[in-house]
GUBA-290466 format. One line per field, with one value per residue (C-alpha): residue in one letter; residue number from 0; x, y, z. Coordinates in steps of 0.2 Angstrom, whole numbers, plus 5000, padded with zeros to 4 digits. Layout:
<titis>
lodren	A|...
nuba	NUM|...
px	X|...
py	Y|...
pz	Z|...
</titis>
This chain:
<titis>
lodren	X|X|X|X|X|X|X|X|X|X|X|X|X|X|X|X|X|X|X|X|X|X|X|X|X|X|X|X|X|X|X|X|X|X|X|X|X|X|X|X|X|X|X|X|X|X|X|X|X|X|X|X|X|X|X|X|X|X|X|X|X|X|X|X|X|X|X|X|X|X|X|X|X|X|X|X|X|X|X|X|X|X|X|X|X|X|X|X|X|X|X|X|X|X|X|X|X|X|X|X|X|X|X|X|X|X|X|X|X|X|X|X|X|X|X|X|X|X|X|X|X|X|X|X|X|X|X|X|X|X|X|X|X|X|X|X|X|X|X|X|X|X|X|X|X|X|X|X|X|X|X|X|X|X|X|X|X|X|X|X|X|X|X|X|X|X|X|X|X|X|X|X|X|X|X|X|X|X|X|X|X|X|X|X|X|X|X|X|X|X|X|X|X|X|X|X|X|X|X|X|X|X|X|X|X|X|X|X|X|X|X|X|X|X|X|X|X|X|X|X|X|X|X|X|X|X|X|X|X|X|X|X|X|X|X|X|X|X|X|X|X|X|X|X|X|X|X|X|X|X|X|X|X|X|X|X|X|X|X|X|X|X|X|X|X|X|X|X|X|X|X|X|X|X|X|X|X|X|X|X|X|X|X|X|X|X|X|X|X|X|X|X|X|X|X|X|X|X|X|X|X|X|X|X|X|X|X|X|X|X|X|X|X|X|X|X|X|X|X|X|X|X|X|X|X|X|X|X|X|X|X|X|X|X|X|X|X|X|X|X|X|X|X|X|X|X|X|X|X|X|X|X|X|X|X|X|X|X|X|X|X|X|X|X|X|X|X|X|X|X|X|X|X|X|X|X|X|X|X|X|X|X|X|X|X|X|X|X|X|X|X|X|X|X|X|X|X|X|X|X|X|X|X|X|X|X|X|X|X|X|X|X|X|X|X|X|X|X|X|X|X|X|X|X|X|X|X|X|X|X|X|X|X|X|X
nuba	0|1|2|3|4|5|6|7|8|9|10|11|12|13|14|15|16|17|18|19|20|21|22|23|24|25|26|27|28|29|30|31|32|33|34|35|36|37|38|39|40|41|42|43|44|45|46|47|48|49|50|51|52|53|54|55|56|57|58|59|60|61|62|63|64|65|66|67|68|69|70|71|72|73|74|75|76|77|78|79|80|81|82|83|84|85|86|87|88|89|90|91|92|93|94|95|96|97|98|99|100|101|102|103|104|105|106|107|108|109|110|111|112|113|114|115|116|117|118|119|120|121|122|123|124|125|126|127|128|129|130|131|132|133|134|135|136|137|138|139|140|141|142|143|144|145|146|147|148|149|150|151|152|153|154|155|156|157|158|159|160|161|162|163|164|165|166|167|168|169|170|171|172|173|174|175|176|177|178|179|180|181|182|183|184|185|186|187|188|189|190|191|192|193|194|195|196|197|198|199|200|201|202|203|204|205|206|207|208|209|210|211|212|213|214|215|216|217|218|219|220|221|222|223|224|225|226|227|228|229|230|231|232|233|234|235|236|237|238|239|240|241|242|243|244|245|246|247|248|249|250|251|252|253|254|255|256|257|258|259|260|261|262|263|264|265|266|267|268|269|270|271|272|273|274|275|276|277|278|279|280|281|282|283|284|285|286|287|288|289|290|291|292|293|294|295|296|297|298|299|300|301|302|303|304|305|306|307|308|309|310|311|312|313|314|315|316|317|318|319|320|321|322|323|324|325|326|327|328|329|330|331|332|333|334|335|336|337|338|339|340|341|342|343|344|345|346|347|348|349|350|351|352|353|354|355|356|357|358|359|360|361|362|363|364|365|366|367|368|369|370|371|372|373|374|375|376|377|378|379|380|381|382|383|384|385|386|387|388|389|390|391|392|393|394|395|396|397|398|399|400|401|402|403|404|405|406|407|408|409|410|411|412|413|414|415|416|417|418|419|420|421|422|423|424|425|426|427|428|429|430|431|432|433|434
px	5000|5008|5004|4998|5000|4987|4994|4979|4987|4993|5002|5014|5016|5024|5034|5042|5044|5052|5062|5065|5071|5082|5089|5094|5099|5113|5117|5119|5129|5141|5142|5148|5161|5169|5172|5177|5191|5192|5211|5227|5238|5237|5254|5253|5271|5275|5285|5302|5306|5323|5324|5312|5304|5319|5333|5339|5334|5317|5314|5326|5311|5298|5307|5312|5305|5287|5287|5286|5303|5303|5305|5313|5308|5288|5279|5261|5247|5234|5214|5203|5185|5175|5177|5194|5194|5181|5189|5207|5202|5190|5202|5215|5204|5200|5217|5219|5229|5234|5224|5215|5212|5200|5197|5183|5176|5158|5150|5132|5120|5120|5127|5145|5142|5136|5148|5163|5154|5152|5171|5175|5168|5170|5190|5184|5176|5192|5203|5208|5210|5199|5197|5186|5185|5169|5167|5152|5143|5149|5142|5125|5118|5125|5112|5112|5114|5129|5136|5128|5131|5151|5151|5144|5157|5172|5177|5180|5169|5169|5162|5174|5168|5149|5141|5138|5132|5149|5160|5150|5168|5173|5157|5167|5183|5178|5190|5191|5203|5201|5215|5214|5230|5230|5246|5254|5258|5246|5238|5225|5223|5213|5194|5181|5169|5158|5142|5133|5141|5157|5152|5153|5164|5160|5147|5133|5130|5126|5142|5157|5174|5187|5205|5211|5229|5237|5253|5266|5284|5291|5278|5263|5271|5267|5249|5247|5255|5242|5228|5231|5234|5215|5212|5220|5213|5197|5197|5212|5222|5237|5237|5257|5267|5272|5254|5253|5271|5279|5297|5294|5307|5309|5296|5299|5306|5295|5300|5285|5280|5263|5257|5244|5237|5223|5218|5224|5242|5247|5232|5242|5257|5246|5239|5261|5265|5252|5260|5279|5276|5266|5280|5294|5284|5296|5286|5270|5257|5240|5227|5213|5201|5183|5180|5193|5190|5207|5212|5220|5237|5235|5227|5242|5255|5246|5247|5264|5270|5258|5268|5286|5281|5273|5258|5244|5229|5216|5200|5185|5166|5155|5137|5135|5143|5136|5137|5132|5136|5152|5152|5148|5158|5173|5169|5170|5186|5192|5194|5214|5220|5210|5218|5236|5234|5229|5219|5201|5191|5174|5173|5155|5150|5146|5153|5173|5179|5197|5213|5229|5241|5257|5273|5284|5281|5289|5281|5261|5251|5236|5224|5208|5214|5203|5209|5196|5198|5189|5202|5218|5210|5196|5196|5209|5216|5230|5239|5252|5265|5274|5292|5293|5294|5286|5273|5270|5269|5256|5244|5248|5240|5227|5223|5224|5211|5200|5204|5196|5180|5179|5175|5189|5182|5191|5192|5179|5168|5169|5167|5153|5140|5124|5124|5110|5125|5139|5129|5124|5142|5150|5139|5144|5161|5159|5157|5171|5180|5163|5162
py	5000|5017|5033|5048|5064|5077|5097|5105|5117|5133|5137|5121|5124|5141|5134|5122|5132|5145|5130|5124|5143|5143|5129|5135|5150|5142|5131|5147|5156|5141|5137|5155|5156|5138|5147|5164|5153|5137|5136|5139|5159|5169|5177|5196|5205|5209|5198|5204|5207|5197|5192|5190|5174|5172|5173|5153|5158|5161|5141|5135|5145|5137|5120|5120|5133|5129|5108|5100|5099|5105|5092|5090|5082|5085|5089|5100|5102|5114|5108|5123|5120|5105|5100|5097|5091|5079|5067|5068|5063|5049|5044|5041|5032|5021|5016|5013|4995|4996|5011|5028|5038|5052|5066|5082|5094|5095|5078|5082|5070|5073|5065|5067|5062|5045|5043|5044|5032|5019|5021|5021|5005|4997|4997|4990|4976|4974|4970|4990|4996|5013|5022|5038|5054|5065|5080|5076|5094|5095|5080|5083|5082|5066|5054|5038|5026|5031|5028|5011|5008|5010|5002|4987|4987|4984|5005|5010|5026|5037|5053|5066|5072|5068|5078|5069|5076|5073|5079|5098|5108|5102|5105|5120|5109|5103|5093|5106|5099|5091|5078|5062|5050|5035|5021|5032|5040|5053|5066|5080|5094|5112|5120|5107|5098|5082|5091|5098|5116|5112|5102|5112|5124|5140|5143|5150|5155|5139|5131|5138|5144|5134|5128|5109|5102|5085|5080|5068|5065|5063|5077|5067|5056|5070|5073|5054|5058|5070|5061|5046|5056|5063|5044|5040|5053|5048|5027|5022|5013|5017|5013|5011|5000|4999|5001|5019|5024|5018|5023|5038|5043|5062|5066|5083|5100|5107|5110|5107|5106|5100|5112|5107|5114|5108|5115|5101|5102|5119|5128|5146|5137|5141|5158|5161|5152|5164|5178|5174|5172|5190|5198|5191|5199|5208|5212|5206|5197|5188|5182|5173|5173|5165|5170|5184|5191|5195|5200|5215|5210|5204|5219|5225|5215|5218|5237|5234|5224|5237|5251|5245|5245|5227|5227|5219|5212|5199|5192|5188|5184|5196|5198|5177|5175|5159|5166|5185|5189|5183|5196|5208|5206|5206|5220|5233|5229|5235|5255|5255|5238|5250|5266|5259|5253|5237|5232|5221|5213|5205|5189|5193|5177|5166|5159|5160|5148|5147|5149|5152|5165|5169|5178|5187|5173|5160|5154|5147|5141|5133|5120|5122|5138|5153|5170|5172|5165|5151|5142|5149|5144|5131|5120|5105|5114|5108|5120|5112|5124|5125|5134|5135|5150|5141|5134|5151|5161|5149|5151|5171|5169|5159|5173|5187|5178|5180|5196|5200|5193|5203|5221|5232|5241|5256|5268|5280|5268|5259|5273|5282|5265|5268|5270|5256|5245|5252|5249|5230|5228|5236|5225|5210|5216|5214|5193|5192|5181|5170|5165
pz	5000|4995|5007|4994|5001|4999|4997|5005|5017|5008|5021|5020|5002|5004|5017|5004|4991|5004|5008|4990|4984|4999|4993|4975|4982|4990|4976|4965|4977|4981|4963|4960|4974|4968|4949|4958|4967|4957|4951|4956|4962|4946|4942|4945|4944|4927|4916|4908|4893|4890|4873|4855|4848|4837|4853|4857|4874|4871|4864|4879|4891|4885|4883|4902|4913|4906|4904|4890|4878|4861|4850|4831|4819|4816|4803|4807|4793|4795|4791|4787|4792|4792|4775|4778|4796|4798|4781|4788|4806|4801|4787|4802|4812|4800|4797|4814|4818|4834|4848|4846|4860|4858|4871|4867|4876|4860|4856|4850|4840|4821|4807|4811|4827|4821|4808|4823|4833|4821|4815|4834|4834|4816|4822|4838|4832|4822|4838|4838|4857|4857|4873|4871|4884|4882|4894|4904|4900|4883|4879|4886|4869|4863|4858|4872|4856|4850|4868|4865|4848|4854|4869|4861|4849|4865|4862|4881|4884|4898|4903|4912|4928|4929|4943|4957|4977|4983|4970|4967|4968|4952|4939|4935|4927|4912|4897|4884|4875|4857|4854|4844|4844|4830|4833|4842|4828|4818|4831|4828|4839|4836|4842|4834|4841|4836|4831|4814|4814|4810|4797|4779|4775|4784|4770|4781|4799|4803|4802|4809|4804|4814|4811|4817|4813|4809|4818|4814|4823|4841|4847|4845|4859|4871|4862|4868|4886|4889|4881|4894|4908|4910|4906|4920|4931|4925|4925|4936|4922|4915|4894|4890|4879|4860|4855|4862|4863|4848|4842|4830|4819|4812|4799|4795|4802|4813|4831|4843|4859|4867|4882|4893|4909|4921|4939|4947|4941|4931|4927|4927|4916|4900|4904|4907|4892|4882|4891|4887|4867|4869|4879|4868|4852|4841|4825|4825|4836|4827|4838|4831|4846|4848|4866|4871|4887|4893|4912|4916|4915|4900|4892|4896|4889|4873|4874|4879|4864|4851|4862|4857|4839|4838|4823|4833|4825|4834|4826|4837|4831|4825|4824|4823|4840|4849|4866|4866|4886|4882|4865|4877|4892|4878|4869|4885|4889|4871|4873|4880|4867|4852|4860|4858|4842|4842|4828|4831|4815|4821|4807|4796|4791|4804|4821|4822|4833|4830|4842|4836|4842|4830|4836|4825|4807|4819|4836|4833|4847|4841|4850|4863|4873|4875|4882|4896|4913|4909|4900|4910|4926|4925|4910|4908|4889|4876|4864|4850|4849|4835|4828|4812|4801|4783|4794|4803|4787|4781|4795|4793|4778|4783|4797|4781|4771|4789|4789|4772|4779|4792|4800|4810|4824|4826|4843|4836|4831|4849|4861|4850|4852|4859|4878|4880|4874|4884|4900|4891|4889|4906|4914|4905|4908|4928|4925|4916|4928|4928|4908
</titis>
């Protein structure tokens, strides 16, 4: 016999929804203090300026003081949109004889989501080790089937950080990375995700403008060292051996490192790597941004480098931005970069997702990073940097033919906009820290 309970007391039903407002109050306001103070001491004195890109000392910075060493012998190909991407990634994956290990932050039903999952498990089925990380809230749109149609198959899936009662501290610290290592051997890196709007090829503001790159040589070692270790963080078992680390032998001539960062061990190393390349600027610094909402220091290092004579230039969304707060909040913090100098294109067209940064035709840093707090102090990221000057000048012009697409906002322009949108924007400003 069940007991039905009968709401007839208005007085009892206030009380609960007192009680049950109380109660999502508190979960607000906790949730907002945990990404307020999620992440590690922010670096706050300014940084030196000691040498250029191009100084030896520069390359031995990066290669010891912030991790990982650059290696020799890589050779790095940039994909351009979805049309390019999607084909190369699932060409590899198809090819696959040995493992793939797959990490995203995006995995949405659609088309392309289905036609991953069932080459994820085509190779399974085929004796292929697979092992795929999907962030928990990034994936929130992932059709339960695919998940079963791999699962089926023997690919290990997993979901990174699920919300549970007992583990609320970390919703904040998501996998934003997008890595995929084939054999040890052939890895991808870049800003897509597994859903419909990065299918195409920029054509329409329903599909996105985005940049993905294929790796090859000792460098995609470390692509797979990072890959495995939020495998571990997230399973408890340690993937090793000849079918993940492979001898790789030189392939090319590009030097390349691959950065990472997570709270729980270096968030602030990616935000200082950002800042290095941006200090040691000598000519030129270009930014291709999707969500740029930089901190006060690094405002600053930008005005710095555009101060010394450095040409500046940075491309953000326009109009077709998916997240308009975050549009705003960036666009109020634009008066002083503009004032400097500092030139600001909003991309036309539709949604630009990219992020790349390129120092002096030489350094390129190109992967899942964002300049917004978000990124350099919450998300688990992973940037490919690369030293190359041929490779460099080719993303330069990769970022000029962006350029042609899109609109500069010059200081005039910026300061004369209607004072509904300056309050809008101020506004959005104050939650920078929070997007």
């Amino acid at each position: 016999m069940r007991t039905r309970i009968i709401w007839n007391d208005r007085s009892t039903k206030s009380k609960l929804l007192i009680i049950l407002g109380s109660v999502s109050a508190t979960l607000a306001l906790v949730l907002l203090a945990l990404n307020l103070t999620l992440g590690e001491k922010k670096v706050h004195q300014d940084i030196p300026r000691l040498y250029s890109v191009a100084d030896p000392q520069f390359k031995r910075t990066m290669g010891v003081l912030m991790g990982p060493a650059i290696l020799d012998g890589n050779r790095a190909q940039a994909l351009v949109n979805g049309d390019q991407i999607f084909p190369s990634m699932l060409q590899a994956i198809r090819a696959a004889q040995k493992s793939i290990n797959f990490e995203t932050y995006i995995y949405w039903s659609g088309e392309i989501g289905r036609e991953f999952a069932e080459a994820f498990a085509e190779r399974a089925r085929a004796g292929v080790k697979v092992h795929v990380l999907i962030d928990w809230v990034g994936s929130s749109k992932m059709e339960d089937s695919y998940l079963d149609l791999m699962k089926s198959a023997g690919v290990e899936v997993r979901k990174y950080h699920p919300l549970k009662w007992y583990n609320v501290a970390r919703i904040n610290n998501r996998t934003h990375r997008k890595l995929l290592v084939v054999d040890g051997r052939v890895g991808f890196t870049g800003g897509v995700g597994i859903a419909s709007q990065w299918e195409g090829h920029a054509q329409d503001p329903d599909h996105w403008r985005d940049m993905h790159y294929r790796v090859e040589g000792p460098v995609v070692a470390q692509m797979q060292a990072v890959l495995i270790d939020n495998w571990i963080k997230t399973t408890g078992k340690v993937l090793d051996g000849s079918d993940y680390f492979p001898e790789i032998k030189p392939v090319g001539d590009d030097h390349a490192q691959m950065f990472s960062s997570s709270p729980q061990g270096g968030s602030e190393s990616m935000r200082l790597m950002y800042l290095l390349g941006l200090t040691a600027a000598q000519k030129s610094i270009e930014l291709s941004i999707s969500y740029f909402v930089p901190d006060d220091m690094t405002r600053q290092v930008l005005i710095d480098a555009a101060r010394r004579g450095v040409k500046v230039r940075i491309i953000v969304p326009g109009k077709h931005m998916d997240v308009d707060l975050v549009r705003r909040s960036s666009r109020s913090k634009w008066g002083k970069l503009l004032q400097a100098g500092i030139e600001i294109y909003e991309y036309e067209p539709t949604m630009y997702h990219c992020k790349v940064m390129i120092v002096d035709d030489l350094m390129v840093s190109v992967g899942s990073t964002n300049f917004d707090d978000r990124s350099f102090r919450l998300n688990d990221e992973a940037n490919l940097n690369v030293y190359s000057a041929p490779f460099a000048k080719a993303q330069v012009a990769i970022f000029n033919d962006d350029i042609r697409r899109s609109r500069r906002i010059t200081y005039a322009e910026w300061k004369e906009r209607p004072l509904r949108e300056k309050v809008h924007e101020h506004l959005a400003g104050l939650l920078g820290p929070l997007l």
